[in-house]
Backbone as a printed PyTorch tensor [residue, N CA C, xyz], in Angstrom:
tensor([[[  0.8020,  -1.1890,   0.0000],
         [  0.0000,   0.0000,   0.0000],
         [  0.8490,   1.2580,   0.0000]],

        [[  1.9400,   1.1120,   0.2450],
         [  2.9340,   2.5910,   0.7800],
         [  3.2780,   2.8200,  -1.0860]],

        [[  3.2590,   1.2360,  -1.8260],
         [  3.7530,   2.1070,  -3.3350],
         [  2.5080,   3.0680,  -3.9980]],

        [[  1.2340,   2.6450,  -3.4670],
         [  0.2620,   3.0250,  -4.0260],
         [  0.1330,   4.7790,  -3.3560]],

        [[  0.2590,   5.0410,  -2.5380],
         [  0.0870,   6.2310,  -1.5380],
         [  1.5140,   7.0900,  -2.4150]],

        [[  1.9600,   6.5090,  -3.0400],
         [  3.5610,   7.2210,  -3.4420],
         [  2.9930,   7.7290,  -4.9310]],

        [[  2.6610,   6.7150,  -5.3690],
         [  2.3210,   6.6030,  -7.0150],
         [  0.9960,   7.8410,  -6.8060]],

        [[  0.0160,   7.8960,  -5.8650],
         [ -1.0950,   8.7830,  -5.6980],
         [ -0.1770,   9.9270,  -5.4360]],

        [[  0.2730,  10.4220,  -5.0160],
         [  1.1070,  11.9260,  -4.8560],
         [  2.0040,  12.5000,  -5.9330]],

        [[  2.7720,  11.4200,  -6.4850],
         [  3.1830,  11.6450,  -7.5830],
         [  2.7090,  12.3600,  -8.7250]],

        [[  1.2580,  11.3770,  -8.9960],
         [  0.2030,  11.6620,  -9.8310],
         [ -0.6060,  12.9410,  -9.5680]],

        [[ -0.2710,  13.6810,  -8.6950],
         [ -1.6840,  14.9610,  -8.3300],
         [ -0.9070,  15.5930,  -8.7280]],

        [[ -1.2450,  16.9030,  -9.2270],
         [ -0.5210,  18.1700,  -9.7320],
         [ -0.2200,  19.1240,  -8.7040]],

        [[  0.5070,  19.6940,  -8.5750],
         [  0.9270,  20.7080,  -8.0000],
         [ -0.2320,  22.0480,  -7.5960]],

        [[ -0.5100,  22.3040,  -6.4190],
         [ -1.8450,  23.6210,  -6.7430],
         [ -1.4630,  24.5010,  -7.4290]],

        [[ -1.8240,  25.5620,  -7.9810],
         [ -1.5080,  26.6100,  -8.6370],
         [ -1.2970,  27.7430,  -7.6360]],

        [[  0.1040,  28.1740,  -8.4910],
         [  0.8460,  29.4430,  -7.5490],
         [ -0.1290,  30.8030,  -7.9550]],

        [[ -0.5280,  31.5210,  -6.8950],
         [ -1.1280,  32.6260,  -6.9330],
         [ -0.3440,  34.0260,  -7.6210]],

        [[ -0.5610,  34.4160,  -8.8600],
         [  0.3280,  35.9330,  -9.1040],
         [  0.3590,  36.8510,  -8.2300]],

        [[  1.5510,  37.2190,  -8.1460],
         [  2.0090,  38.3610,  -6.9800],
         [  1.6110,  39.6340,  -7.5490]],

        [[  1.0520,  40.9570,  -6.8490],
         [  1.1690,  41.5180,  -7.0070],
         [ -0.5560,  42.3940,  -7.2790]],

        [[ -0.7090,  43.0220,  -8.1900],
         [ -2.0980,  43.6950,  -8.0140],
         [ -2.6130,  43.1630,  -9.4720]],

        [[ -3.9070,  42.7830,  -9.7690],
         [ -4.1060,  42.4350, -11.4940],
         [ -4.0530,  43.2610, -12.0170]],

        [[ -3.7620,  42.8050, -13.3970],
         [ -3.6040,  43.6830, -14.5670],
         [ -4.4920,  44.8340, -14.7010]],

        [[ -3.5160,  46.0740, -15.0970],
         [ -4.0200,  47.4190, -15.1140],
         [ -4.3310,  48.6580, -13.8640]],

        [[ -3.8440,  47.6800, -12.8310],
         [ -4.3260,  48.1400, -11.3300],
         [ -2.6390,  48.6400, -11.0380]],

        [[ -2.6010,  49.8880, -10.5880],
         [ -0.8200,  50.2570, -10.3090],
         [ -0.9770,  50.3560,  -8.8000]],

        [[  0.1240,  50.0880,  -7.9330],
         [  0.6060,  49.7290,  -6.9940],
         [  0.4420,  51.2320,  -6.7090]],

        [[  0.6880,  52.7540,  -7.2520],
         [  0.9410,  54.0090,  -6.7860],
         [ -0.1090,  54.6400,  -7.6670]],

        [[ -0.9450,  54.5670,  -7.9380],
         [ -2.2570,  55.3710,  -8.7020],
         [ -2.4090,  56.8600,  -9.0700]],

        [[ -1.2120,  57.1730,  -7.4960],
         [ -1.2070,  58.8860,  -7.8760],
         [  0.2560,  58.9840,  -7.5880]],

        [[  0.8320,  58.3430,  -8.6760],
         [  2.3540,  58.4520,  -9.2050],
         [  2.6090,  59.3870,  -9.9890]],

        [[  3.8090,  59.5370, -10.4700],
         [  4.2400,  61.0120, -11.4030],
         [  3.3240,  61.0980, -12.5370]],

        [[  2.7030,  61.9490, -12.6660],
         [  1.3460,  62.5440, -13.2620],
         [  2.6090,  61.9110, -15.4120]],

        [[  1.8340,  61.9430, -16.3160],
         [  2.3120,  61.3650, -17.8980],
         [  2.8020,  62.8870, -18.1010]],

        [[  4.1930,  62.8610, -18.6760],
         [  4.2230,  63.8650, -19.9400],
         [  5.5090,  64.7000, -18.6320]],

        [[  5.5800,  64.4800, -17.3870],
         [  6.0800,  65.2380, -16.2860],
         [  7.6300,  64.7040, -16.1330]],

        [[  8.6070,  65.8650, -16.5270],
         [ 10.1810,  65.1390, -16.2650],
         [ 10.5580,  64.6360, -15.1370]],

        [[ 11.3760,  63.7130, -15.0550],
         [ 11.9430,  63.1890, -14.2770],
         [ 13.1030,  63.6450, -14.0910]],

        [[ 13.1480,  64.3120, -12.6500],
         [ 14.1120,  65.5310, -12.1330],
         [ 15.3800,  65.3510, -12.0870]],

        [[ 15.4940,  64.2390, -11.3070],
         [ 16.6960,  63.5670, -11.2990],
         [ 17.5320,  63.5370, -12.4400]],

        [[ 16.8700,  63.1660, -13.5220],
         [ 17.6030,  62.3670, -15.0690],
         [ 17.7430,  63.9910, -15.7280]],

        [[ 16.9530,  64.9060, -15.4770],
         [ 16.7650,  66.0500, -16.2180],
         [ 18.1740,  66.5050, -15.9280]],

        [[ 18.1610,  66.9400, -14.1230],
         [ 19.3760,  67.4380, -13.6910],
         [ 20.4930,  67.0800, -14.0580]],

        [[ 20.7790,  65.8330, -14.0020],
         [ 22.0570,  64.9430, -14.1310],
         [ 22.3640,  65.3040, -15.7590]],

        [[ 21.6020,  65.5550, -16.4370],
         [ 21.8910,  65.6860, -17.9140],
         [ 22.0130,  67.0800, -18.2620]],

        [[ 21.7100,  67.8590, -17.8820],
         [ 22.2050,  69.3560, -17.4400],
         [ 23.3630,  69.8060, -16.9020]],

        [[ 23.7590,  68.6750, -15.8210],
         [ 25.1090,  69.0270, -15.2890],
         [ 25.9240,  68.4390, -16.1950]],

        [[ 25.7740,  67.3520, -16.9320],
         [ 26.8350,  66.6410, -17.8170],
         [ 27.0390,  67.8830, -19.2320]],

        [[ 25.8750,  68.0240, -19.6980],
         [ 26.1170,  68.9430, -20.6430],
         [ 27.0130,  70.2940, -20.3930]],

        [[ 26.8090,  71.4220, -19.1970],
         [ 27.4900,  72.0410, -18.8610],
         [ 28.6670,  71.7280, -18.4730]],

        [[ 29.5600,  70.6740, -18.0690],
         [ 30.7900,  70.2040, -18.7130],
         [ 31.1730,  70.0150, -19.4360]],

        [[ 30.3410,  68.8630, -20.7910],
         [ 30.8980,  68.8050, -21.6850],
         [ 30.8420,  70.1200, -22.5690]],

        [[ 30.4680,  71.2790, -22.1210],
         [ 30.2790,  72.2920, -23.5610],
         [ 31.7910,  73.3560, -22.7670]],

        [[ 32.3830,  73.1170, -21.5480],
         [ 33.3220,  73.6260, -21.1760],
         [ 34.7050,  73.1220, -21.9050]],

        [[ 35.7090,  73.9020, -22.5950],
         [ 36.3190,  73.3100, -23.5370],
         [ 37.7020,  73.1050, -22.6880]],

        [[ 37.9880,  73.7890, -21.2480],
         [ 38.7370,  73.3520, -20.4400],
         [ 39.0100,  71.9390, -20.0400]],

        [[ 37.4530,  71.1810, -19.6520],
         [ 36.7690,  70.3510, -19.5790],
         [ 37.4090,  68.9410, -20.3130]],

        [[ 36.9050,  69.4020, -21.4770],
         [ 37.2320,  68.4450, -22.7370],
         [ 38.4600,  68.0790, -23.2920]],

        [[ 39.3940,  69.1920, -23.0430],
         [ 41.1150,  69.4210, -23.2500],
         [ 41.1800,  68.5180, -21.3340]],

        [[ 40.9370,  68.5800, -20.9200],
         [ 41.6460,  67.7070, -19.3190],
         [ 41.3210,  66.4350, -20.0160]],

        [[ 39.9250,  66.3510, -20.0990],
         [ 39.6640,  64.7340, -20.9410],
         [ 40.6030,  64.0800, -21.7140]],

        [[ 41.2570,  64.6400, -22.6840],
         [ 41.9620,  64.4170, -23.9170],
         [ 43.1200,  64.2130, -23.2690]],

        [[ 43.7720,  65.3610, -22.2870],
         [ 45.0980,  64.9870, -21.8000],
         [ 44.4980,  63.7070, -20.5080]],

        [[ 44.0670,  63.3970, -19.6520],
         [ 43.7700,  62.0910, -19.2540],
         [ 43.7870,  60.9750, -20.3240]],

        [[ 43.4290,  61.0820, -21.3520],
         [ 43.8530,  59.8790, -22.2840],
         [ 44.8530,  59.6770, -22.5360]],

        [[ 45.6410,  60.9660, -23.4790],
         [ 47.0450,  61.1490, -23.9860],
         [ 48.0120,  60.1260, -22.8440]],

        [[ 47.5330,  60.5100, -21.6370],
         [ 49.1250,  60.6370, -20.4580],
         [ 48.7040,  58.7740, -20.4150]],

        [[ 47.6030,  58.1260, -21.1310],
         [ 47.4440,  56.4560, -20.4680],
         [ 49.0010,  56.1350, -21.3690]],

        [[ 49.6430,  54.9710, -21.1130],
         [ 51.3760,  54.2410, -21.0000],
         [ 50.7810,  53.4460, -21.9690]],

        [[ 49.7830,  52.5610, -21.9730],
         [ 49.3350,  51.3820, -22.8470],
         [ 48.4350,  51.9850, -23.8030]],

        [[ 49.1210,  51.4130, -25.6020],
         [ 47.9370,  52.1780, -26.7310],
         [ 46.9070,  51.4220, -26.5310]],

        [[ 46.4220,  50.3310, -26.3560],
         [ 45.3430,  49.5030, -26.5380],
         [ 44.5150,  50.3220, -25.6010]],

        [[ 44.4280,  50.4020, -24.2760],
         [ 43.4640,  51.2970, -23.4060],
         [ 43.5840,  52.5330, -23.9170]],

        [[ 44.7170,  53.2110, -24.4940],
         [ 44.2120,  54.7050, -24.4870],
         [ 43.4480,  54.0620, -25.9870]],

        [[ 43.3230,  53.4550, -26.8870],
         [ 42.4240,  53.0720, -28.4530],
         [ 41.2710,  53.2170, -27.8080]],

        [[ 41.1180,  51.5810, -27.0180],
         [ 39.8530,  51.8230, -26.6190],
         [ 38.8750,  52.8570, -25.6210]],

        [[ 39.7190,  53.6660, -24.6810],
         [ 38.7480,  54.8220, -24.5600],
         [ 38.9410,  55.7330, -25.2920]],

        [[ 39.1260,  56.3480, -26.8480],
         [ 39.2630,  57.2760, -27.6050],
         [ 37.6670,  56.3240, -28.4800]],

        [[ 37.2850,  55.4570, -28.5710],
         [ 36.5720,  54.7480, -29.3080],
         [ 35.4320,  55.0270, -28.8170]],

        [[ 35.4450,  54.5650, -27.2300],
         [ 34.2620,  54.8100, -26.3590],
         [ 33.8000,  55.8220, -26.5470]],

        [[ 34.6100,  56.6260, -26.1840],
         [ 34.1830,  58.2440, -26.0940],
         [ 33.8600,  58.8240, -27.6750]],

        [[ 33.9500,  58.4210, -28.7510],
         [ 33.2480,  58.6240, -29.9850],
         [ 32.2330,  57.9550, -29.9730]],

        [[ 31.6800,  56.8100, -29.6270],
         [ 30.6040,  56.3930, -29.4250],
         [ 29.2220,  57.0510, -28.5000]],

        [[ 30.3380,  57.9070, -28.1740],
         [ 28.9570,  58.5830, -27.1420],
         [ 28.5810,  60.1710, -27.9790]],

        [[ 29.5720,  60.3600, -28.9330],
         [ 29.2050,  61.7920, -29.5800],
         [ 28.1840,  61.3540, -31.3740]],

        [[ 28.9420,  60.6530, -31.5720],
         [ 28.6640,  60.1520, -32.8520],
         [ 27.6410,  59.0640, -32.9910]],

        [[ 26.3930,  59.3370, -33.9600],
         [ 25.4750,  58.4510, -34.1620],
         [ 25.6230,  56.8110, -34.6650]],

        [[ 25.8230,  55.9840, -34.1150],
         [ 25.7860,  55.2180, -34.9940],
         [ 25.2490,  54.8640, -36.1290]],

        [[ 25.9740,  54.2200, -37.4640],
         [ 24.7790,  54.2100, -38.6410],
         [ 23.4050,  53.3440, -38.3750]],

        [[ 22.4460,  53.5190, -39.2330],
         [ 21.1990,  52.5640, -39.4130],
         [ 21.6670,  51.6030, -39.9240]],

        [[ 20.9680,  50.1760, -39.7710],
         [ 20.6840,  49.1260, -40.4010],
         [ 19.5100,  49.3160, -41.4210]],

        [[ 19.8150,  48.9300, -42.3580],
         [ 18.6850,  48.4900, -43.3880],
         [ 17.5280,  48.4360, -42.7500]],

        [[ 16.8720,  47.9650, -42.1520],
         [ 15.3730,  48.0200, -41.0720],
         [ 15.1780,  48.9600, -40.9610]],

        [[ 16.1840,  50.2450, -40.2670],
         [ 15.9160,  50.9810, -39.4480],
         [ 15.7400,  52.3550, -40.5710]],

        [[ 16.7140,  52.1570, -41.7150],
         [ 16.4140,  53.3220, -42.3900],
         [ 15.6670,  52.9530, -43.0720]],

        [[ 14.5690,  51.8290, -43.7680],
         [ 13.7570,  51.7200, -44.2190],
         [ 12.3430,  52.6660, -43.2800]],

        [[ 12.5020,  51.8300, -42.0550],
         [ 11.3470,  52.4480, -40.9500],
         [ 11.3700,  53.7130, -41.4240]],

        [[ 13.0040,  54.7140, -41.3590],
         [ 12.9930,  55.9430, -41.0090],
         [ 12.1780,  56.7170, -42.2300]],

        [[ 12.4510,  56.0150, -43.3080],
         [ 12.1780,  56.8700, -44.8080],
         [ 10.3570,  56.5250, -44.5730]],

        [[  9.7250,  55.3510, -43.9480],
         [  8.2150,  55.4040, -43.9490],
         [  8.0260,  56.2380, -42.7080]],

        [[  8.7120,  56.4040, -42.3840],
         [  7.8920,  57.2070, -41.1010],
         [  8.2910,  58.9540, -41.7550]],

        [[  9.2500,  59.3420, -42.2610],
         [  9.2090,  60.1030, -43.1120],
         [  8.1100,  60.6940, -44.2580]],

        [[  8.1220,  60.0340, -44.8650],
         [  7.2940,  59.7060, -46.2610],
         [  5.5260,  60.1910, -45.5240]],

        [[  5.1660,  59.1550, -44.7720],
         [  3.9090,  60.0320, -43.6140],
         [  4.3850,  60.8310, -43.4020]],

        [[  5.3340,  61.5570, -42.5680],
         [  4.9800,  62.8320, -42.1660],
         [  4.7080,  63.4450, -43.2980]],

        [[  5.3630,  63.6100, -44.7680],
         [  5.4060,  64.2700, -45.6970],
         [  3.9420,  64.5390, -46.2010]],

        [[  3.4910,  63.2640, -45.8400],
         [  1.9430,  63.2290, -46.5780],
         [  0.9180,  64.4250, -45.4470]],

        [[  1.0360,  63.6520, -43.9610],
         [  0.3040,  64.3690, -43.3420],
         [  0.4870,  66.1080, -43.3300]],

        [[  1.6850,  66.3930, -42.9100],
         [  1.9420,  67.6360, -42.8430],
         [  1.5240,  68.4890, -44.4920]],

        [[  1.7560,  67.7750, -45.3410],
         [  1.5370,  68.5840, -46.8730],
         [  2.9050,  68.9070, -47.2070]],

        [[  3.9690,  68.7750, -46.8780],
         [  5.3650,  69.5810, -47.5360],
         [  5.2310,  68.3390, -48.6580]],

        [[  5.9080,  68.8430, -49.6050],
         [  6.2610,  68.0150, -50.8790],
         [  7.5440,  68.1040, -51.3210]],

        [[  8.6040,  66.9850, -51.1190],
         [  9.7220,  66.9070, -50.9170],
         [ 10.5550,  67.2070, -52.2250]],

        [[  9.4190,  67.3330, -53.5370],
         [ 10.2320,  67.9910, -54.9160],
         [  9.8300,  68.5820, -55.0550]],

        [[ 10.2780,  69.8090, -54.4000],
         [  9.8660,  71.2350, -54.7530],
         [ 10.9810,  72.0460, -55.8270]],

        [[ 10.8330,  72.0990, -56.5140],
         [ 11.4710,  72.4470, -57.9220],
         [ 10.9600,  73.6800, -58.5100]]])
């Protein structure tokens, strides 16, 4: 009887785990940061970065902090980094396809007509 009592437990399923949390569409903070309202923090922090980087004192210390690195491979790769953060990367095929239809609408909606001749 003890294989049968084994084989019966085996066989039952597991109950079902209850989802955590509040159901769908229901927010935990209801009267959270109101849509469309900056986020202060991220605003600030990107304000203070910009007012450095537009200081050209700033940007010349940067450059000599690279210059003075002993090893080319680290000073390569942060001269790389740091173009990566000024410079756009190109599109992929996808993306400039998207860009030219999402283009192409605006052209339509707004009315400009892009051969103006």
């Amino acid at each position: 009887m003890a294989v049968n009592k084994k084989s019966d437990e085996l066989g039952k399923k597991a109950p079902a785990k209850k989802k955590q949390g509040p159901p769908k569409g229901v927010s935990n903070n209801p009267y959270g940061r109101p849509k469309g309202c900056k986020n202060k923090v991220h605003y600030d922090v990107k304000k203070a970065i910009a007012e450095k980087v537009c200081d050209a004192n700033y940007v010349k210390g940067i450059f000599e902090d690279i210059d003075s690195i002993e090893e080319a491979d680290k000073r390569a790769r942060l001269k790389v980094e740091l173009v990566k953060l000024f410079v756009p990367r190109p599109l992929n095929d996808d993306e400039q396809k998207d860009k030219d239809i999402k283009s192409a609408i605006w052209e339509k909606l707004s009315g400009e007509n892009g051969n103006e001749d």
